[in-house]
N, C-alpha and C positions, 0 to 999 in steps of 0.2 A: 464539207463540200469542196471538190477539186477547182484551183482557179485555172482558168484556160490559159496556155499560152499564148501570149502575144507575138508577131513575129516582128525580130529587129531588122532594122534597115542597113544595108550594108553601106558603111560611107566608102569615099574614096578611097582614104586612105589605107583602111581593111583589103581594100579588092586592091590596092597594090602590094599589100604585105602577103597577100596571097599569090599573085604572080611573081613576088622577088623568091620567094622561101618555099614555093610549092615543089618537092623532086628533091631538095636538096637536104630538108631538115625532117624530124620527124612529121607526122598528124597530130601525136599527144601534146608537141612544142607549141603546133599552131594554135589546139585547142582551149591551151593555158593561156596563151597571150589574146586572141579573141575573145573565148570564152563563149567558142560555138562547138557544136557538136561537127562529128570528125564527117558525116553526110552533109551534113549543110556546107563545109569547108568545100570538100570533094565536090559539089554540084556549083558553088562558085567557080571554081575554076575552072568545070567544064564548060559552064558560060561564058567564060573570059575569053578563052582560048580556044573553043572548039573541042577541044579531047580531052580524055581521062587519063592520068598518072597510071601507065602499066602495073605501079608499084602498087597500087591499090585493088588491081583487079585479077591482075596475072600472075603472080609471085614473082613478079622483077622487082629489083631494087633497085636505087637511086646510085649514085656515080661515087657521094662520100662513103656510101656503107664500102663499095668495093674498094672502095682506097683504103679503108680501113681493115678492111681484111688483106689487104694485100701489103701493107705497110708500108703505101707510096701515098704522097700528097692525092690532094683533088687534081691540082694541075695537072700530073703526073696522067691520070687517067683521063681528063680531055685533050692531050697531048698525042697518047695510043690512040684514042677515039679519030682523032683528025688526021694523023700519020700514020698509023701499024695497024688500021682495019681491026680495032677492038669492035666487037659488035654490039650497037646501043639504038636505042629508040631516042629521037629527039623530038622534046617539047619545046615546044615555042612558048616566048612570054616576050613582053615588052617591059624594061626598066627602065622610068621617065622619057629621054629622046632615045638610047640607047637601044637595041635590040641586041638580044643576047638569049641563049641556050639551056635548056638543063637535060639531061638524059635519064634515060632506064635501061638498064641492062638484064637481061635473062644469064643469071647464075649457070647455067649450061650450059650456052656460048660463053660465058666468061672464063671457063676452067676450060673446054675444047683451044679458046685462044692463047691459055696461060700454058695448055700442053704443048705448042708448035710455039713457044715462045719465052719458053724457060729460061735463055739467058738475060731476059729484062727482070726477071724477077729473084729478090734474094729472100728465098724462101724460111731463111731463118726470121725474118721479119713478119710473116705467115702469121695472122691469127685466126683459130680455128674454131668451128661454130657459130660465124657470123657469117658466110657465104654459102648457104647450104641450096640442092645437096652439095657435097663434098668428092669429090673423084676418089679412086682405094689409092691411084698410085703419091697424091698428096703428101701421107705420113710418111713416104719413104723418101718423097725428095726434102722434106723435112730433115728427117733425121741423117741423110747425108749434107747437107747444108752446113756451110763453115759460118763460124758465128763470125759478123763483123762489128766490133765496138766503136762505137762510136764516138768521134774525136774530141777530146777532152778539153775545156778550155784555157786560153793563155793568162796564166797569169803573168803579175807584173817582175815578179822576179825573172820569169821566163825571157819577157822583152826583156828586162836591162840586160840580161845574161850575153843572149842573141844577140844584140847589139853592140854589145864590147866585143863581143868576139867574131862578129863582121869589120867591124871596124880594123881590128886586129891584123885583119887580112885573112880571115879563113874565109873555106869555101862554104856555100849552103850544104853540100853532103857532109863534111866535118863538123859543122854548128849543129846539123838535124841529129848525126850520132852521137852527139855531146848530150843535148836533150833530151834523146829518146823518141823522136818524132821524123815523121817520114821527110824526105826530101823535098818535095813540091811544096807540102804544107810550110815549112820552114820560108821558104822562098817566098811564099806567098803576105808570111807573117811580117818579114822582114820589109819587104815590100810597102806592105798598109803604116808599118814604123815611119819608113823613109818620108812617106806621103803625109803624115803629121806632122812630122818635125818640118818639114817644108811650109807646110803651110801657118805652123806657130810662126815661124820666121818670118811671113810676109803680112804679120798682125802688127 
């Protein structure tokens, strides 16, 4: 004989964790950590807040998936969202005193805005088959895309190196070619040195 389900009560707590992470992480995530079905998550929140996650009803996604397919931060897309008219649905949620945002974007609008907006994006970064659909002209700015590596970090022989030979009297452009490392970053390095040793000093 089937036992009938009982229905659980949602504490506070639950229906906050549902308005901090609703938009931004998966249903499967919430599902595991609640240990509610992905309709009862979804029908709290519309409770909460009045409206339903596009991403659930529409085939819009949430703001990290496009960061991820874009291979720019979260911030990076609520930055476009607020500056460069990226096109998003915004939900409302409330976090403790705080009020704060989550979006949904239509895959559609998001590639129409990445089309008129190609020099924000470095498409070598591009991962494909998580923004679908996908535009044709995509693979091509891909495959013209210069790869950019990404800067390596300093080790300590690096500082002592830089440093003797700031000290020395060279300039940052001859320390940076001595190194192998571009000019600003050098300067930058040298910089964060100067500001420790200073600050060892007034210990």
């Amino acid at each position: 004989m089937k036992t009938k389900k009982t229905w659980k009560k949602w504490t506070p707590e639950e229906e906050q964790f549902v308005l901090d992470l609703f938009g931004s992480t998966t249903i499967q995530y919430m599902m595991d950590r609640l240990n509610r079905s992905s309709d009862s998550i979804i029908l709290k929140y519309q409770e909460l807040t009045g409206c339903r996650d596009a991403q659930e009803i529409g085939g819009f996604v949430s703001a990290p998936v496009v960061a991820e397919a874009l291979g720019v931060s979260h911030r990076t897309i609520t930055l476009w969202i607020k500056q460069h008219k990226l096109p998003a649905k915004r939900l409302y949620h409330q976090r403790k005193v705080n009020k704060s945002y989550r979006y949904s974007l239509d895959p559609k609008e998001v590639w129409k805005w990445v089309s008129k907006n190609k020099e924000r994006i470095n498409f070598s970064c591009v991962k494909r088959g998580i923004l679908l659909p996908e535009p044709r002209w995509l693979e091509k700015e891909i495959q013209n895309a210069t790869y950019v590596k990404p800067p390596r970090n300093w080790t300590k022989e690096e500082d002592n190196t830089a440093w003797t030979l700031y000290k020395s009297g060279l300039g940052y452009r001859e320390i940076a070619k001595r190194l192998n490392r571009p000019e600003k970053g050098t300067q930058r390095r040298l910089t964060t040195i100067l500001k420790k040793l200073r600050e060892n000093a007034t210990i």
